[in-house]
C-alpha positions in Angstrom: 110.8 25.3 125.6 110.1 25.3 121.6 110.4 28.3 119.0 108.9 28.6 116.4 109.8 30.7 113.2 107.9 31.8 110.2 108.5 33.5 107.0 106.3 35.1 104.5 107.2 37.2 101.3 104.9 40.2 100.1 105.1 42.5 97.1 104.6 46.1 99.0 107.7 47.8 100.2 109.0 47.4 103.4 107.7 50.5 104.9 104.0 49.1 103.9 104.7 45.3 105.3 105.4 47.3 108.8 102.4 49.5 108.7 100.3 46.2 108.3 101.4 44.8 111.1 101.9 47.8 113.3 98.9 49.7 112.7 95.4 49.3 114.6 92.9 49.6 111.6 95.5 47.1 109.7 96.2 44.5 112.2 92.7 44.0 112.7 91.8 43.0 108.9 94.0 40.1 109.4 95.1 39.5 113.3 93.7 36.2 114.5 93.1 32.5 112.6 90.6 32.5 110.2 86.9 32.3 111.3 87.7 34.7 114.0 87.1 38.5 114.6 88.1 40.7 117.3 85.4 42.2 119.0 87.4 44.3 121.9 90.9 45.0 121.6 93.9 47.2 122.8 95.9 46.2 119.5 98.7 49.2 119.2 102.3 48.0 118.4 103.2 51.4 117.4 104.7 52.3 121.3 105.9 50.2 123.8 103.3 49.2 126.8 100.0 46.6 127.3 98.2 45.6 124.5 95.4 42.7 124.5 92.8 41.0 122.3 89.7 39.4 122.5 89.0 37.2 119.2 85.8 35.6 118.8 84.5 32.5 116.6 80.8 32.5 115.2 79.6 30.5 117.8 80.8 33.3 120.6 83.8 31.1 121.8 85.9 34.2 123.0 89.5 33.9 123.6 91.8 36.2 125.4 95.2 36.7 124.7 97.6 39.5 126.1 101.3 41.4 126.9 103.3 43.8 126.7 105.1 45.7 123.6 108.6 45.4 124.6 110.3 47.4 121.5 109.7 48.9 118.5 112.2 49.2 115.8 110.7 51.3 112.9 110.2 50.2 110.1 112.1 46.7 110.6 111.0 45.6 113.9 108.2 45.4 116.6 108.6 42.6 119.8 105.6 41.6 122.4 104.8 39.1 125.2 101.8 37.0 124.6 100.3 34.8 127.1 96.8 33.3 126.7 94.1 33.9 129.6 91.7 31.0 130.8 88.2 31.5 131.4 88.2 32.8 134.5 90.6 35.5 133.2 93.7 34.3 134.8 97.2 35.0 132.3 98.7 31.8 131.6 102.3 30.8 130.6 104.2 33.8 128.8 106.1 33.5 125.5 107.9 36.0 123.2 106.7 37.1 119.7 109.0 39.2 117.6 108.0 40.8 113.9 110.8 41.3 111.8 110.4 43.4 107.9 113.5 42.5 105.7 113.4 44.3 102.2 113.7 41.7 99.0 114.1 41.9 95.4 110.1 42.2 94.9 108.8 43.3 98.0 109.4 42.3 101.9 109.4 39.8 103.8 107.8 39.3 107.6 109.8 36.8 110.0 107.4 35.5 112.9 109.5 34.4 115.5 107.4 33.0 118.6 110.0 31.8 121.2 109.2 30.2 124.4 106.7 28.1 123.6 106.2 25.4 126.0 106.5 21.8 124.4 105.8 20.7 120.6 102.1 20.7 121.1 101.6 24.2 122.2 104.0 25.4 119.6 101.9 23.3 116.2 98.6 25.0 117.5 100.5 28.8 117.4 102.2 27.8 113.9 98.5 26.4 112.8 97.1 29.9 114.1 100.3 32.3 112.7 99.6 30.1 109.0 95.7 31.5 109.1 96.3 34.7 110.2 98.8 35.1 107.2 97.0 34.2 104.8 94.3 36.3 105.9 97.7 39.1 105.8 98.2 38.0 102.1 94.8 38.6 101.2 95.2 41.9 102.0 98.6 42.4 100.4 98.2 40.2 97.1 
């Protein structure tokens, strides 16, 4: 199994940082690589239980991705399964995504930690597809 780790500075407070990726109407604006939307969604990290989310490309490639909230730490941490689903809808392999708000001098900073990947491969694409969907986070914040 790989793990893969991220870390990203912003300059909003730590309370804001956790509201961004927390919040519904927030995690949508940057949730998914870039070129994608998310059409249908059950995206709530604000309580513990199921969430899923449908992200779409232009073309209409959909993919399906989905688990369960497993804590939520406010303000400094939420932690969810993920586990992608194949066309037919079946759940594949399940890994561990934890977010993690730590305050700094100028701002805050989110740690992405995505544990349980399977092999190197699998863990690139996710750290490819985490990158996007922060910069599309620090479009939002900068």
């Amino acid at each position: 199994m790989t793990d893969l780790r991220l870390e990203r500075e912003f300059p909003v407070s730590p309370d804001k940082l956790y509201a961004w990726v927390t919040n519904t109407e927030k995690l949508l604006k940057w949730w998914g690589p870039e070129g994608l939307h998310v059409p249908v969604h059950d995206l709530d990290f604000t309580r513990l239980g199921p969430w899923y989310s449908i992200m779409q490309n232009e073309e209409g490639q959909q993919y399906k991705v989905s688990g369960q909230v497993t804590h939520v730490d406010a303000p400094k941490s939420v932690g969810f399964t993920w586990g992608w689903h194949d066309d037919d809808d079946k759940r594949g392999a399940e890994s561990h995504v934890t977010f993690t708000i730590v305050e700094t001098a100028s701002g805050a900073c989110l740690l992405i930690d995505h544990r349980e990947l399977g092999d190197d491969e699998i863990s690139a694409n996710h750290e490819s597809g985490w990158t996007s969907s922060l910069r599309k986070l620090s479009a939002q914040l900068n």
